[in-house]
N, CA, C and O atoms as a printed pandas DataFrame, in Angstrom:
     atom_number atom_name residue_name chain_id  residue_number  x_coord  y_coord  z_coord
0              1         N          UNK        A               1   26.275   12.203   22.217
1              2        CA          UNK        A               1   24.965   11.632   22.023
2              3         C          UNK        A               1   24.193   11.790   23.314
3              4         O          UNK        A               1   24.806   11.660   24.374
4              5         N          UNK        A               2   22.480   12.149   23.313
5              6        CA          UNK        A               2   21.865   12.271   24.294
6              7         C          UNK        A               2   20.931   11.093   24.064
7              8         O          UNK        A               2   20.809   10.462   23.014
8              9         N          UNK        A               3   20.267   10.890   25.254
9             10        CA          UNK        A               3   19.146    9.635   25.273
10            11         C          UNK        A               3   18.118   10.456   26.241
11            12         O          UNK        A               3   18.405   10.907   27.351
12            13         N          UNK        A               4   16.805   10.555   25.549
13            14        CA          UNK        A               4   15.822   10.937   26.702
14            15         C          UNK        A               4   15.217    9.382   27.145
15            16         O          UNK        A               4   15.008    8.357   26.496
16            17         N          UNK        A               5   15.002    9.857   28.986
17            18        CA          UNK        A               5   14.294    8.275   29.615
18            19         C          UNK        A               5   13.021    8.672   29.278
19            20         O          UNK        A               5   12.622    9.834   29.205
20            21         N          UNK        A               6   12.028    7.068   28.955
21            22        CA          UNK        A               6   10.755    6.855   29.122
22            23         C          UNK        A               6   10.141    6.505   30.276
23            24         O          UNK        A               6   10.967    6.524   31.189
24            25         N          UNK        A               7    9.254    6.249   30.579
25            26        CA          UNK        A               7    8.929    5.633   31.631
26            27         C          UNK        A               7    9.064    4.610   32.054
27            28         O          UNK        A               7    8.393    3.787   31.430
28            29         N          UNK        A               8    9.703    4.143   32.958
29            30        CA          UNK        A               8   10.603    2.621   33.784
30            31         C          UNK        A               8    9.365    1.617   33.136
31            32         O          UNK        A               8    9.122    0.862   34.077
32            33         N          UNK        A               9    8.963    1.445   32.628
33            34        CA          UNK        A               9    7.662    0.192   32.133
34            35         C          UNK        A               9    7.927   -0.161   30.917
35            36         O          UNK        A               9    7.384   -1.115   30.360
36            37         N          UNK        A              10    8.921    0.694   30.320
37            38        CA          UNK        A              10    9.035    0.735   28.664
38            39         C          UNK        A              10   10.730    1.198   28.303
39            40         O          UNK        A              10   11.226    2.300   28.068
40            41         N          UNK        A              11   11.327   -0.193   28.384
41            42        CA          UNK        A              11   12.587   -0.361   28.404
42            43         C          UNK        A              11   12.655    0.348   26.659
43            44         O          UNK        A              11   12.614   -0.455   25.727
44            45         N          UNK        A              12   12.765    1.983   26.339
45            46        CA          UNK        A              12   12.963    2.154   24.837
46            47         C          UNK        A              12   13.885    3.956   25.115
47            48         O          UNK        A              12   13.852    4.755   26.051
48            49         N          UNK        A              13   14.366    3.952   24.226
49            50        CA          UNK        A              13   14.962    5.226   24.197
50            51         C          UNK        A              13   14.256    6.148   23.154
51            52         O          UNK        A              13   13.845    5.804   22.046
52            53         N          UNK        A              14   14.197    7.344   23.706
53            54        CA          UNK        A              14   13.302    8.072   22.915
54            55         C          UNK        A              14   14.049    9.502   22.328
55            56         O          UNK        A              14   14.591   10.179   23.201
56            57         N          UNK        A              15   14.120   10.003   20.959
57            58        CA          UNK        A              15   14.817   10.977   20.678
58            59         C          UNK        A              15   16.565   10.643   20.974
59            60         O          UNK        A              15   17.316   11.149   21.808
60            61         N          UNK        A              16   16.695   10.123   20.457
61            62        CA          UNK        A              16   18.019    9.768   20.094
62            63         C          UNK        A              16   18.463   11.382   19.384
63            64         O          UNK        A              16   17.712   12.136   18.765
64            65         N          UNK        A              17   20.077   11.605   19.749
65            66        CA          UNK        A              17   20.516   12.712   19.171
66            67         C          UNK        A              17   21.910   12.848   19.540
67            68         O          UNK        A              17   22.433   12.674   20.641
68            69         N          UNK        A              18   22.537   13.263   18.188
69            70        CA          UNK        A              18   24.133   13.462   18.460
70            71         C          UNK        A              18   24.208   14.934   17.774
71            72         O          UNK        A              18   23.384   15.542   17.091
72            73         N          UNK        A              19   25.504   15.270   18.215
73            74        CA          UNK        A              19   26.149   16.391   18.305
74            75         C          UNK        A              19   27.404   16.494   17.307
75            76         O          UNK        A              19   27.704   15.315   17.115
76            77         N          UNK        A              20   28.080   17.107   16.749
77            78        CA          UNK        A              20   29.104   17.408   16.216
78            79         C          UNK        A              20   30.338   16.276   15.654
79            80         O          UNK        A              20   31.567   16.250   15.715
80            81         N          UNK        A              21   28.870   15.040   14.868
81            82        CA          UNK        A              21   29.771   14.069   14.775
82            83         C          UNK        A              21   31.065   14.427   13.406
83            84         O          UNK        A              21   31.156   15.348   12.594
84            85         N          UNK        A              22   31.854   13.289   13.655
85            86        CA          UNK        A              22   32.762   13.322   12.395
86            87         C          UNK        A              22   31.998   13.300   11.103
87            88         O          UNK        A              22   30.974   12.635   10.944
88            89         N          UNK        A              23   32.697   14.263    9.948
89            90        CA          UNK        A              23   32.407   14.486    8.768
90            91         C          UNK        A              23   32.517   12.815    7.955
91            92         O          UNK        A              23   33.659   12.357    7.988
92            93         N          UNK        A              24   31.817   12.220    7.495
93            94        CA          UNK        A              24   32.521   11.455    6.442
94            95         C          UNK        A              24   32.996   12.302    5.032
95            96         O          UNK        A              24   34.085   12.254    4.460
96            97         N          UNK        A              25   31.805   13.077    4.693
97            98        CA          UNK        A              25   32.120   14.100    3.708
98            99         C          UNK        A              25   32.634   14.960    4.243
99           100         O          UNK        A              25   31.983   15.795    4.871
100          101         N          UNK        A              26   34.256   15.001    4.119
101          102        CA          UNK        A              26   35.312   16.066    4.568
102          103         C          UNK        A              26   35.085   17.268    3.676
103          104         O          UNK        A              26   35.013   18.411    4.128
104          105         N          UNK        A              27   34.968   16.943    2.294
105          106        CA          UNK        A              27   35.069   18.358    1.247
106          107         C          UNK        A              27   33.399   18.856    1.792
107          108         O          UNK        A              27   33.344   20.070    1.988
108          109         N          UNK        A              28   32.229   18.193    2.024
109          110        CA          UNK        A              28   31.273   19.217    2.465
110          111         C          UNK        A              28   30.832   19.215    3.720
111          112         O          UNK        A              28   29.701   19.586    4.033
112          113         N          UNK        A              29   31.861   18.720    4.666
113          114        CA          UNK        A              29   31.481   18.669    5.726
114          115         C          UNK        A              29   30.022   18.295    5.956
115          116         O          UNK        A              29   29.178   19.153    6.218
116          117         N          UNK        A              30   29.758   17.075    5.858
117          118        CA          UNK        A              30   28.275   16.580    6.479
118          119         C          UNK        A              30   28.724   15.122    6.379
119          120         O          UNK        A              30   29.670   14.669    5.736
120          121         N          UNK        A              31   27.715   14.394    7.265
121          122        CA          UNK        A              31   27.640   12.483    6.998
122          123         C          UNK        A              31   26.186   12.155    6.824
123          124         O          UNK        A              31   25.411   13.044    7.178
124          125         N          UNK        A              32   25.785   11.300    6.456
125          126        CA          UNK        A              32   24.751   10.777    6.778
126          127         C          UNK        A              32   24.023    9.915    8.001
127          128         O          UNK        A              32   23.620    8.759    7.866
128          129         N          UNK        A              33   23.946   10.603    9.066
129          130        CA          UNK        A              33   24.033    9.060   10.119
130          131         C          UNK        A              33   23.354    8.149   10.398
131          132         O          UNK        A              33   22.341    8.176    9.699
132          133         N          UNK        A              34   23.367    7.377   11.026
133          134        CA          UNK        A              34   22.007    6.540   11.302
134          135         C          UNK        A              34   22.921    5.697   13.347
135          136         O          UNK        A              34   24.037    5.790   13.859
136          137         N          UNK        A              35   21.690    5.052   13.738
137          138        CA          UNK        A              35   22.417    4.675   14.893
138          139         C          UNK        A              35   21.898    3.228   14.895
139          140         O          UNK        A              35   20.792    2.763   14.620
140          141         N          UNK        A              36   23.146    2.620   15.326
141          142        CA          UNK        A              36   22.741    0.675   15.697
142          143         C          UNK        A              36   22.238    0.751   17.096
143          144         O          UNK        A              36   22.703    1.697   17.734
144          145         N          UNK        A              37   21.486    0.060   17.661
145          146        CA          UNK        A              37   21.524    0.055   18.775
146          147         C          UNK        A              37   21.443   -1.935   18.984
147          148         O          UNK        A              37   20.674   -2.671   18.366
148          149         N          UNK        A              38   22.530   -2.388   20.073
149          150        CA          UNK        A              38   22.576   -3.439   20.208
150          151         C          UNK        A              38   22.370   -3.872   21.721
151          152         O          UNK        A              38   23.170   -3.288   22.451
152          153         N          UNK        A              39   21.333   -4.921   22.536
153          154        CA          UNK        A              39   21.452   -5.394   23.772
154          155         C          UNK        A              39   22.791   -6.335   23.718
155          156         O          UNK        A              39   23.118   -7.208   22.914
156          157         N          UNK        A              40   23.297   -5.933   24.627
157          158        CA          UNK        A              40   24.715   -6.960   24.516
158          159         C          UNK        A              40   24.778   -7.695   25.828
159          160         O          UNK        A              40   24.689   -7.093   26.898
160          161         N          UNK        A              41   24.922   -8.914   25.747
161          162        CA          UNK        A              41   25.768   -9.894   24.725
162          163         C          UNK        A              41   25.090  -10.372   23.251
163          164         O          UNK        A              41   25.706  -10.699   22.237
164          165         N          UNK        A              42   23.930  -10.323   23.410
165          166        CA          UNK        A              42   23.412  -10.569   21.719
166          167         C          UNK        A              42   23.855   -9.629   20.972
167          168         O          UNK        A              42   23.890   -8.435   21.269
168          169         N          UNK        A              43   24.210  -10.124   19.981
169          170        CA          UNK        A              43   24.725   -9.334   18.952
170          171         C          UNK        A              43   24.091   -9.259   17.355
171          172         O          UNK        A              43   24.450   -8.636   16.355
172          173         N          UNK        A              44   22.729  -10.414   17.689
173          174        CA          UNK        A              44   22.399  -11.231   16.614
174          175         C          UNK        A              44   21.186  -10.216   16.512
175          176         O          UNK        A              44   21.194   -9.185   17.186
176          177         N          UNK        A              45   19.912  -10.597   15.467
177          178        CA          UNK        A              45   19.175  -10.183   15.154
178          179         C          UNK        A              45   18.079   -9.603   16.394
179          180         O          UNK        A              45   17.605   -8.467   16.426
180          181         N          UNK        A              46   17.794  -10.826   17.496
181          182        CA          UNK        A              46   16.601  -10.396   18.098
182          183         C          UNK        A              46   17.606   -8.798   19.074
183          184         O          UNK        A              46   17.138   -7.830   19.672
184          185         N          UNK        A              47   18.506   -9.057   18.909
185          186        CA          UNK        A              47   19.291   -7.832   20.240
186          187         C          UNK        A              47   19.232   -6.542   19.108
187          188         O          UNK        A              47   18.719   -5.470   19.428
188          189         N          UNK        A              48   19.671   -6.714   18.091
189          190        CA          UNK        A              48   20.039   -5.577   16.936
190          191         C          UNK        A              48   18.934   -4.486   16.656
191          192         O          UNK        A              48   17.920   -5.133   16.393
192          193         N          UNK        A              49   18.704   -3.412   16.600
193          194        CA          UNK        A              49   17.593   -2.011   15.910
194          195         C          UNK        A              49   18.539   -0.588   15.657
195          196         O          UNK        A              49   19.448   -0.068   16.303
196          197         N          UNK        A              50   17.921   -0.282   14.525
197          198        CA          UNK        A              50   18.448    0.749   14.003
198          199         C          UNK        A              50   17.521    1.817   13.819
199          200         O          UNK        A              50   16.320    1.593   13.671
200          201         N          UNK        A              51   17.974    2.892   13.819
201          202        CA          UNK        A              51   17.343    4.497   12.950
202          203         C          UNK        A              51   17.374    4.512   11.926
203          204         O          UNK        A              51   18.213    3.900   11.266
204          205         N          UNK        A              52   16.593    5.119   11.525
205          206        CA          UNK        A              52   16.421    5.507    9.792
206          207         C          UNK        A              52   17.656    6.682   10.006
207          208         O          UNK        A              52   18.027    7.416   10.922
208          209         N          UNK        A              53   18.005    6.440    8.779
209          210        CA          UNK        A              53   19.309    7.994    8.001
210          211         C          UNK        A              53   19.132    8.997    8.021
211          212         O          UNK        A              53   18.374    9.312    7.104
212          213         N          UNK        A              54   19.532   10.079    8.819
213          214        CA          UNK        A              54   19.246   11.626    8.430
214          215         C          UNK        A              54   20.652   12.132    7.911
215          216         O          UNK        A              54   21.756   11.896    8.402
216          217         N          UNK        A              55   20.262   13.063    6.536
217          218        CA          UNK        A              55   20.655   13.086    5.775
218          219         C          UNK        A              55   21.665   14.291    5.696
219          220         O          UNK        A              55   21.109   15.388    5.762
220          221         N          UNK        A              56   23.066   14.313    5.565
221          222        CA          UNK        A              56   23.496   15.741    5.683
222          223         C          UNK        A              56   23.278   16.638    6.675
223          224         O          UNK        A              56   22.788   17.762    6.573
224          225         N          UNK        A              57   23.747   15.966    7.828
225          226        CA          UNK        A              57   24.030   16.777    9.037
226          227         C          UNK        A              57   24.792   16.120   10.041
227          228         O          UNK        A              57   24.522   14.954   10.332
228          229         N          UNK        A              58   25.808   16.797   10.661
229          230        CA          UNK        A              58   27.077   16.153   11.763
230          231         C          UNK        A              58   25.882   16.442   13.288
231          232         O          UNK        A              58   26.327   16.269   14.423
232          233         N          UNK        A              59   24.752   16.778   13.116
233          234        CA          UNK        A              59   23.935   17.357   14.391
234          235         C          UNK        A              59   22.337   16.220   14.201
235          236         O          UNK        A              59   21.327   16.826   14.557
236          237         N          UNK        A              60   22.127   15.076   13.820
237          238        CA          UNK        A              60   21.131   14.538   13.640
238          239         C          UNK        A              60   19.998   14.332   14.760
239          240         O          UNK        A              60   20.296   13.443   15.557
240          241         N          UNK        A              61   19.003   14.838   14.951
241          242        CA          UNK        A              61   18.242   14.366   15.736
242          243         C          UNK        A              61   16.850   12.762   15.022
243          244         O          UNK        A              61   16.243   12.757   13.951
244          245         N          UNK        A              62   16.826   11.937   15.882
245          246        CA          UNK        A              62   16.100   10.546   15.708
246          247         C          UNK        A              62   15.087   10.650   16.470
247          248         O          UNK        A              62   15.157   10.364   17.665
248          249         N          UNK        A              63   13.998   11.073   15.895
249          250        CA          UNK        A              63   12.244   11.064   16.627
250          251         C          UNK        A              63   12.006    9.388   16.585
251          252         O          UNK        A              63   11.169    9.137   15.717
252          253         N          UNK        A              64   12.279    8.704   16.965
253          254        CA          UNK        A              64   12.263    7.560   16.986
254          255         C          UNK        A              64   11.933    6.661   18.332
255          256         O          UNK        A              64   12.117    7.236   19.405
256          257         N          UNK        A              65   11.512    5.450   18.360
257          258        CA          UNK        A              65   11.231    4.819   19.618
258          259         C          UNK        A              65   12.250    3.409   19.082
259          260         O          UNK        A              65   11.848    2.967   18.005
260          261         N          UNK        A              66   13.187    2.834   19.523
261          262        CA          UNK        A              66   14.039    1.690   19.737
262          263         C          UNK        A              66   13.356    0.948   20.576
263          264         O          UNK        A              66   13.364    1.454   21.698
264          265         N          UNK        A              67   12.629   -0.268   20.498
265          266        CA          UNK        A              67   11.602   -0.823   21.901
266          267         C          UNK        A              67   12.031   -2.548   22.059
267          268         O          UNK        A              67   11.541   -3.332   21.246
268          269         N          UNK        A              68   12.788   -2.964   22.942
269          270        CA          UNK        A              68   12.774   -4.261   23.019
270          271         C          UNK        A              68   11.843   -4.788   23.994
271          272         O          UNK        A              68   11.565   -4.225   25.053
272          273         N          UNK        A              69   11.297   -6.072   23.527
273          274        CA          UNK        A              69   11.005   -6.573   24.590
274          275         C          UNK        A              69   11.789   -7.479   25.106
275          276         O          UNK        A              69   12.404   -8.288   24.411
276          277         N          UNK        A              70   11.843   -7.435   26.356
277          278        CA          UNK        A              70   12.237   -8.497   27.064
278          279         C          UNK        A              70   12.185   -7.788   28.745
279          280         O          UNK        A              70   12.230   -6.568   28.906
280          281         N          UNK        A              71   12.085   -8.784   29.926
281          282        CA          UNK        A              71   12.021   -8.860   31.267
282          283         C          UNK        A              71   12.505   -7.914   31.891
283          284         O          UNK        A              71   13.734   -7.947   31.823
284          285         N          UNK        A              72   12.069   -6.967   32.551
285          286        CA          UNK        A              72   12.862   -6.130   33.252
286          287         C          UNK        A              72   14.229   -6.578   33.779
287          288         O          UNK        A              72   15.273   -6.062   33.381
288          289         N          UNK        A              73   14.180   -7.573   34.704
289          290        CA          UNK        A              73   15.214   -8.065   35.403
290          291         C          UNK        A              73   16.720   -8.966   33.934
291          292         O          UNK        A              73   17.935   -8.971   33.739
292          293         N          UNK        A              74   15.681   -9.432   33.457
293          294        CA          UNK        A              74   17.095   -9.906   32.139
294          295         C          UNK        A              74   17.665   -8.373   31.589
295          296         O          UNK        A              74   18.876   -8.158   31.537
296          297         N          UNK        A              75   16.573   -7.251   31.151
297          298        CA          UNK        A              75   17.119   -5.918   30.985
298          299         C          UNK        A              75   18.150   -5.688   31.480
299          300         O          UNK        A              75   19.150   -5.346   30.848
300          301         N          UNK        A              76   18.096   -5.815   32.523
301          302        CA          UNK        A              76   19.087   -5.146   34.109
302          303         C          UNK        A              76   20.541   -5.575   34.049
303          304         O          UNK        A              76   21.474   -4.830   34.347
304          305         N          UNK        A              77   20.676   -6.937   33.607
305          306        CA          UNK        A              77   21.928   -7.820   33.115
306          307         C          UNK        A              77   22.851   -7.580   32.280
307          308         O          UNK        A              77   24.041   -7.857   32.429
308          309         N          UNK        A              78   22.207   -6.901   31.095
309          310        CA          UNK        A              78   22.682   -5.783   29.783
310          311         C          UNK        A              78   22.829   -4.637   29.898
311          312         O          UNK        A              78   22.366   -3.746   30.610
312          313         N          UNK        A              79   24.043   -4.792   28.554
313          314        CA          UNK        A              79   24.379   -3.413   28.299
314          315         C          UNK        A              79   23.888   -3.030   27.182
315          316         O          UNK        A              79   23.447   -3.788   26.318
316          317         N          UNK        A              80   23.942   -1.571   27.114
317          318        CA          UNK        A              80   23.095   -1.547   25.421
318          319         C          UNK        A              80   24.137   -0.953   24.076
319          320         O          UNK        A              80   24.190    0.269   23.935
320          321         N          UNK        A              81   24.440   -1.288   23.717
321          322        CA          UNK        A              81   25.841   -0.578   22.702
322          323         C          UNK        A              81   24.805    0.290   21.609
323          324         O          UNK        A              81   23.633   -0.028   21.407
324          325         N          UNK        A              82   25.330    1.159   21.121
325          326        CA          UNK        A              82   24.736    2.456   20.645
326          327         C          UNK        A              82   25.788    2.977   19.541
327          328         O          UNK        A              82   26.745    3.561   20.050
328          329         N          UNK        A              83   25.807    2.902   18.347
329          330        CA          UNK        A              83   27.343    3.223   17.372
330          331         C          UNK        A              83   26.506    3.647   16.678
331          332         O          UNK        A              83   25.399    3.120   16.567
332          333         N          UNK        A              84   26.994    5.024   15.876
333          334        CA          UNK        A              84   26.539    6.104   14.911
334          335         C          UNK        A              84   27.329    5.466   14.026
335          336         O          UNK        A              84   28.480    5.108   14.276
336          337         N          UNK        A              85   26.504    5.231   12.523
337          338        CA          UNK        A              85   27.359    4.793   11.461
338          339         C          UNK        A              85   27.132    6.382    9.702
339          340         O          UNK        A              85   26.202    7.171    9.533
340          341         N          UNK        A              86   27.703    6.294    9.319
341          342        CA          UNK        A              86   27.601    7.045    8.579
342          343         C          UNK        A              86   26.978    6.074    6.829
343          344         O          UNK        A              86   27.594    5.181    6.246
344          345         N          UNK        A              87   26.063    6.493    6.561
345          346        CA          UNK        A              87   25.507    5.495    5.340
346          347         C          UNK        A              87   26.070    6.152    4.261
347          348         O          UNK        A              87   25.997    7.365    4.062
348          349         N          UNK        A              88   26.836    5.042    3.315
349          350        CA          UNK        A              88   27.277    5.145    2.124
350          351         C          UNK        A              88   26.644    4.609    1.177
351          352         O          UNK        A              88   26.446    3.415    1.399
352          353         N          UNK        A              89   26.147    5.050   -0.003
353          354        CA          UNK        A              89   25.269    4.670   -0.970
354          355         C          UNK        A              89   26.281    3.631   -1.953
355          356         O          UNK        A              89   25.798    2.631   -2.484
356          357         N          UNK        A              90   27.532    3.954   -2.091
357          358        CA          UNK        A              90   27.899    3.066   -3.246
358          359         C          UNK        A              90   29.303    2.568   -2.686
359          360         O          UNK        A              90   29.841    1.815   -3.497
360          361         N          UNK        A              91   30.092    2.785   -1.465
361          362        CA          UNK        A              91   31.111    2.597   -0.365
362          363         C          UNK        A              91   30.973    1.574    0.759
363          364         O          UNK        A              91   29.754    1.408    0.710
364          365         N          UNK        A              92   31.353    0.868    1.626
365          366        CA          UNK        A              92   31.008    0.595    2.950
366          367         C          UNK        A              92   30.655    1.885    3.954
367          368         O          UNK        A              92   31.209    2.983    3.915
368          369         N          UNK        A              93   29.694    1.510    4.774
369          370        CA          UNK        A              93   29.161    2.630    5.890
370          371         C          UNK        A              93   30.436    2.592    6.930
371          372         O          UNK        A              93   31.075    1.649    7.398
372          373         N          UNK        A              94   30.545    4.148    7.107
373          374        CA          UNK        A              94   31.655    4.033    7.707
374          375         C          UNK        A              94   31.068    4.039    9.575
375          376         O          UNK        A              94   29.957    4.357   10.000
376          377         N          UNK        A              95   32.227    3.591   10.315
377          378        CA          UNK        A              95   32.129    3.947   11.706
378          379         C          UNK        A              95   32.000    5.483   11.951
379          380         O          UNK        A              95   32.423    6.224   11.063
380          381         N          UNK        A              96   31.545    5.936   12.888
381          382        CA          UNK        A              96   31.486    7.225   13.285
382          383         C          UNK        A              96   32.035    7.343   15.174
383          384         O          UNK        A              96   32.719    8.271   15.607
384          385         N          UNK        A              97   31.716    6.615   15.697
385          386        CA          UNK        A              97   32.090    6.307   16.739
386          387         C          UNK        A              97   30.776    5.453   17.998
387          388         O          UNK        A              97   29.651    5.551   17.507
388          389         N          UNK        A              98   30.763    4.968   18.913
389          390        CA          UNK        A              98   29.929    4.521   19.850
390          391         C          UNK        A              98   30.021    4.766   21.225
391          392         O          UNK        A              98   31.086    5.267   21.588
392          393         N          UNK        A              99   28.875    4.460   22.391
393          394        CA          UNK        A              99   29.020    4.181   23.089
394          395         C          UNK        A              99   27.999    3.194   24.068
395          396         O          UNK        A              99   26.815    3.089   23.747
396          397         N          UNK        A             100   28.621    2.358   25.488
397          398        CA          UNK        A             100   28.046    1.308   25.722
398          399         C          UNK        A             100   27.513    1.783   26.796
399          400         O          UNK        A             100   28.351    2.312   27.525
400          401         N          UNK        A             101   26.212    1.814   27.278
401          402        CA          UNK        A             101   25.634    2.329   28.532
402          403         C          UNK        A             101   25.150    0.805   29.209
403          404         O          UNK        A             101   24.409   -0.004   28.651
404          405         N          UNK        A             102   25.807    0.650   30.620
405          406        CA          UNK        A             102   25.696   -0.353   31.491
406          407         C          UNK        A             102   24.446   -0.612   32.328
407          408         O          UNK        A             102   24.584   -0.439   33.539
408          409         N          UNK        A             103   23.058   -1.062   31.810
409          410        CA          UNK        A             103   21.863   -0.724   32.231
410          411         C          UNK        A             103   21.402   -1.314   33.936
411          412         O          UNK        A             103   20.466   -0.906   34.624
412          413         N          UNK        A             104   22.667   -2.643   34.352
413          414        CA          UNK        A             104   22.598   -2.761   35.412
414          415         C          UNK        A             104   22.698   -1.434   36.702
415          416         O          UNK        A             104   22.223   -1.393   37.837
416          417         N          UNK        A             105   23.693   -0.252   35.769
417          418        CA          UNK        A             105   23.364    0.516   36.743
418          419         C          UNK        A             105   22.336    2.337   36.293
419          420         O          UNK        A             105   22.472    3.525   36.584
420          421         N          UNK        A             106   21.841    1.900   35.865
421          422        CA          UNK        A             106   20.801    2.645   34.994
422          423         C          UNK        A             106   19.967    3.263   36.499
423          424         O          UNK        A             106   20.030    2.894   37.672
424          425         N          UNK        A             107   19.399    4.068   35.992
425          426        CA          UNK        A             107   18.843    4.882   37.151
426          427         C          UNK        A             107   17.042    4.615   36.846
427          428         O          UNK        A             107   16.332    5.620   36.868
428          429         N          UNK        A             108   16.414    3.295   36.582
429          430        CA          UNK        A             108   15.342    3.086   36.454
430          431         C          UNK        A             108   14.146    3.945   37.403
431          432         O          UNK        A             108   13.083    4.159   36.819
432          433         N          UNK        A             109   14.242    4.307   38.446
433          434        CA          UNK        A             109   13.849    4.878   39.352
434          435         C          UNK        A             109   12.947    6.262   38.880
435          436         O          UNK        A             109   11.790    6.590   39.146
436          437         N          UNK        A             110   14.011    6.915   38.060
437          438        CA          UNK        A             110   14.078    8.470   37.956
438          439         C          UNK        A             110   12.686    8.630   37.396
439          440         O          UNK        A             110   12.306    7.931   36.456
440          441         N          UNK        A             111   11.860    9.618   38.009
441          442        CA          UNK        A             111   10.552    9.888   37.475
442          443         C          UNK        A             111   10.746   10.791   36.284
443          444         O          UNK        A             111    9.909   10.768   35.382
444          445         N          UNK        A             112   12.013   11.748   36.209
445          446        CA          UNK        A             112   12.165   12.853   35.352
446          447         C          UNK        A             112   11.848   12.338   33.960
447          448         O          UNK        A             112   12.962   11.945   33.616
448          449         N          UNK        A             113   10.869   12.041   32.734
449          450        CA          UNK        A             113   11.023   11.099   31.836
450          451         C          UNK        A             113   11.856   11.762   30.623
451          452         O          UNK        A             113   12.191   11.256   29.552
452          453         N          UNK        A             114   12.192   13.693   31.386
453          454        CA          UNK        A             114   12.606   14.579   30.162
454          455         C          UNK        A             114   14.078   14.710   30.545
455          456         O          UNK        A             114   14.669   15.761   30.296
456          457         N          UNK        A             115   14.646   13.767   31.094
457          458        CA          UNK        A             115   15.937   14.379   31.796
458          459         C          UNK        A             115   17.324   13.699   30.703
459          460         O          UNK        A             115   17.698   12.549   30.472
460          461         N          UNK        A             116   17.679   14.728   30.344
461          462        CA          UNK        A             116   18.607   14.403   28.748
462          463         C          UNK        A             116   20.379   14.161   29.577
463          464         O          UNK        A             116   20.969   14.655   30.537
464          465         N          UNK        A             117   20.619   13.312   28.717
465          466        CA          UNK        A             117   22.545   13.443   28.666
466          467         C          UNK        A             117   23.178   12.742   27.957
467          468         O          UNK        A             117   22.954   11.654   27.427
468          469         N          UNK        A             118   24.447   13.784   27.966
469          470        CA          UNK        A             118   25.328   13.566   27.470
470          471         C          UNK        A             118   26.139   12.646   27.032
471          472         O          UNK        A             118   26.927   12.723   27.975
472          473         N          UNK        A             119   26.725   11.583   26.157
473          474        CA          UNK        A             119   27.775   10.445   26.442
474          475         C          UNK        A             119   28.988   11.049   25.133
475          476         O          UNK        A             119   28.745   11.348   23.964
476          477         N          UNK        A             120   29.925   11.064   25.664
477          478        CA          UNK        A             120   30.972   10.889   23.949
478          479         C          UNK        A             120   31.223    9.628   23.516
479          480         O          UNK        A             120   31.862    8.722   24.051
480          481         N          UNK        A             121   30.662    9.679   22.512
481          482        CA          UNK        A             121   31.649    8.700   21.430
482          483         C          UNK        A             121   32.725    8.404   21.559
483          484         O          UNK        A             121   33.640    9.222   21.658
484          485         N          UNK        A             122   32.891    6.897   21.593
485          486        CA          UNK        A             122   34.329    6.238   21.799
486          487         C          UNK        A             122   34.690    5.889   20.331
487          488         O          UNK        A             122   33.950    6.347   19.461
488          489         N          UNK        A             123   35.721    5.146   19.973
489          490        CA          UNK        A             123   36.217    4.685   19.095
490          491         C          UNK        A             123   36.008    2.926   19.386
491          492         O          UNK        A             123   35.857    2.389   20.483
492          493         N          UNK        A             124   36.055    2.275   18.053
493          494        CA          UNK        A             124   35.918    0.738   18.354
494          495         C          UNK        A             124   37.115    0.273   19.363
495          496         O          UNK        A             124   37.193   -0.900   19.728
């Protein structure tokens, strides 16, 4: 999964995008994904935002803006958990995998606002 930065004023991730996730559909090789994104330690509603589903592809890109508000400095305290789920229409959504980026040490600074990377997916 990549995260492009916005500008340090606007705690949001922009273009969300994963890579070569796991199939849920093994016989056609594709999932549906979508991504949670959680401020943690909340786990509850005001911390919780999601992506809409793109449909049939292990390569999804999310034109999307994720935007919380809250304080720079409370920002800084959190971590942000990030888990690709795969949407099932008539099943439970399955896990796909996650990962937790530690924003205390976040590189707020960086003017680059196009500067992309990498994270792998962990397992729960």
């Amino acid at each position: 999964m990549r995260t492009k930065k916005m500008s340090k004023s606007v705690p949001a991730f922009l273009q969300d995008e994963c890579k070569d996730l796991a199939a849920a559909d093994v016989k056609k090789q594709r999932s549906d994904p979508y991504v949670k994104a959680y401020l943690l330690p909340d786990k509850g509603k005001m911390g919780k935002k999601k992506t809409l589903v793109v449909k049939k592809t292990l390569n999804p890109v999310y034109n999307e803006i994720l935007r919380y508000k809250i304080e720079k400095q409370i920002l800084k305290t959190q971590k942000l958990n990030l888990s690709i789920w795969h949407r099932d229409t008539f099943k439970r959504n399955s896990f796909l995998g996650e990962v937790e980026l530690d924003l205390e040490t976040w590189d707020w600074d960086n003017k680059q606002n196009k500067q992309l990377r990498w994270y792998p997916l962990k397992r729960k």
